[in-house]
Every structure is written in C-alpha cells, then in structure tokens.
N, C-alpha and C positions, 0 to 999 in steps of 0.2 A: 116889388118889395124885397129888401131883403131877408135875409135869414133872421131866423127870432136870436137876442142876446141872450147868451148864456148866461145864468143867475152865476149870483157872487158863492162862492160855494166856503169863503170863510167867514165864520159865523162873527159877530161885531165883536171887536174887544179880543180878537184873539191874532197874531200875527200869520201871514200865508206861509212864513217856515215853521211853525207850529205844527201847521196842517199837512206839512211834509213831512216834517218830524213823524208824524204822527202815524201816516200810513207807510210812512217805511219802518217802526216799527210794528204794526200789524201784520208786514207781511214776511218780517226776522223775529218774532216772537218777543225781542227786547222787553216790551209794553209790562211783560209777566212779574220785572221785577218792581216797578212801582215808583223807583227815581227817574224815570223819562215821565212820569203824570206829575211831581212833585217841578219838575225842568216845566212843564209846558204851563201847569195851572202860576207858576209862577212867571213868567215870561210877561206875558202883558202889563206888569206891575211891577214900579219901580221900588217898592217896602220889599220888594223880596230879596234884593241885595243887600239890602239892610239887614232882614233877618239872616240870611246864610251868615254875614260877617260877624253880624252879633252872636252867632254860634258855635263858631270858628274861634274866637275871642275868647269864649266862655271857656272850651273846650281846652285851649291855649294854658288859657288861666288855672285850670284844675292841674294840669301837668306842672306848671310851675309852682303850686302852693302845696302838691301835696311831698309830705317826705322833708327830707333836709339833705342839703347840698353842700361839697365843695370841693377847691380849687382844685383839680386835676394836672392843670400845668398854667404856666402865667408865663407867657415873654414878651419882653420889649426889646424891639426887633430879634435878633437873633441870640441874645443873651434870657436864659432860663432864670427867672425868680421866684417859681414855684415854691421855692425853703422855705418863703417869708409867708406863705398862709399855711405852712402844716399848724394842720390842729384846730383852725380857723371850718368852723359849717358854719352855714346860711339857710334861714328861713325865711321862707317870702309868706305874704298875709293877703290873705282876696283885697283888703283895704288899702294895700300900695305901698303897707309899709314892709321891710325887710331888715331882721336882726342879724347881726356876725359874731358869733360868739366862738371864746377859744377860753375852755374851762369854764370861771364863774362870771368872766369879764363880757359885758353884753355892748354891743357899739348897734346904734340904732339908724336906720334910712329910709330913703323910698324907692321905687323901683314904680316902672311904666315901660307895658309893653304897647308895640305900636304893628300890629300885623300887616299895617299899609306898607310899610317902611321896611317890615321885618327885622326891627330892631327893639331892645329893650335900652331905659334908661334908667340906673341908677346913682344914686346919691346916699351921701354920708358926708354930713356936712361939718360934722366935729372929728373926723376921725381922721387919726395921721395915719403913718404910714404900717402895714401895706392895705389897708383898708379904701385909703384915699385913690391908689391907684385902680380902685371899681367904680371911680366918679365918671361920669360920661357918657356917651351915648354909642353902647355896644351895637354894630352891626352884627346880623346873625347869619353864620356862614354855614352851619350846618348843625341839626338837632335830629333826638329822639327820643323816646318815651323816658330815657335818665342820664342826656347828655344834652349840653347845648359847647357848642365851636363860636367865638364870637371874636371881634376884631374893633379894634379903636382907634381910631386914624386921629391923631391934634396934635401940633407945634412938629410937627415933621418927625415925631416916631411914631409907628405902628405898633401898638401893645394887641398880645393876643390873647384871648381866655378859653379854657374849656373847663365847664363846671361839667362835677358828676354826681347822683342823684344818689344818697347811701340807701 
C-alpha cells in the first residue's frame, strides 16, 4: 500500500494563496497590521470588490463635494483661456448636481464621476460660453486632496483643465 494522502490543509471557502498569504505573514509579522486579515477574509468573496470600490467612490466623492473650486488654468491645445473663468468657483453636490457661479449669477449642471474610467463627466446644458467648454467627459490625468489635472480629447482638439480647491 501506499503512503496515507495528505489531508487538504486549506480549510473550504478559503483559496490555497490565502493560506500562503497567510503563513508568510506569520512568519514577517505583517499579520499585526490587520489589512492582510481584511485582504484574505475578503478574498473568497466576490461583494468584497464591490465593497472596496463602493468606498473608494465615496471617499472620491467627499474630496470632490467638500469646499468650492476653480479654474486654475484652461487650454485648448496650446493656447491659455484660463481669463475667461476668473471669478468663476464650482460647487459640486453628493446629488450630481454642480453650480458655477461668478458673483450673484448662478449657472447650474451635473457632474458623474466614474473611478473605472477615472474620469469625471460634466454638463451645463444652458450655459454658453466659457461654461459650456466644461461640457464633456474629463479624463483624469492627475489629482490631490485640492487639485484635479484633467483632459478632453473631441473634434480633434485637446482642452485641458486643472481645477483648484479654495
């Protein structure tokens, strides 16, 4: 007869690089901080993607809504129109909407961020110029807790924006 089979030594529901995971941090101390137990109890479970993103999203969402913002610099391609929003802040609303006001005048839109994408999309659907030229679907090229860098590629110019958070 042969030798006895070795039992499964990872327990059901749980993946065998878990259980790597796991004893390599046992034996580097990692384990102590409590995001490798949060990494492995989520692992086996596909809502846990869900919940990171949903949180991520939220978190997104608070940097963007809190404060009032704006225009920083504006070009289309390499000509500067930044002149045309002095004066011009933006307030975005957890609800999607987003107001531009410059003194008592209030121009009103919506805005959707999209963290797959890493893009945000806003609108202002009555509003001429330089308002209109924030209609679109900003890619996001670089951000921080009171700056976002973004880009808008359509009809063959590239408009650039960097908003700043007052």
């Amino acid at each position: 007869m042969g030798a006895a089979a070795k039992p499964d030594i990872v327990p059901p529901g749980v993946y065998k690089s878990s259980c790597l995971l796991l004893r390599r941090a046992r034996r580097t101390g990692i384990l102590k901080t409590g995001v490798l137990i949060i990494v492995l109890a989520c692992q086996p479970f596909y809502g846990c993607k869900k919940i990171v993103h949903d949180k991520m999203e939220q978190m997104a969402i608070q940097l963007i809504i809190t404060g009032q913002w704006q225009v920083e610099d504006y070009s289309e391609g390499p000509v500067s129109i930044t002149y045309l929003f002095e004066g011009y802040h933006f307030r975005f609303r957890e609800n999607g909407t987003v107001s531009g006001y410059k003194g008592a005048q209030e121009t009103s839109g919506t805005w959707k961020a999209d963290l797959l994408d890493y893009s945000i999309t806003s609108e202002f659907p009555s509003a001429g110029d330089p308002l209109k030229k924030l209609n679109g679907t900003w890619k996001i090229k670089d951000s921080g807790a009171d700056f976002v860098k973004a880009e808008l590629s359509d009809t063959g110019t590239t408009s650039f924006l960097q908003l700043r958070r007052n």
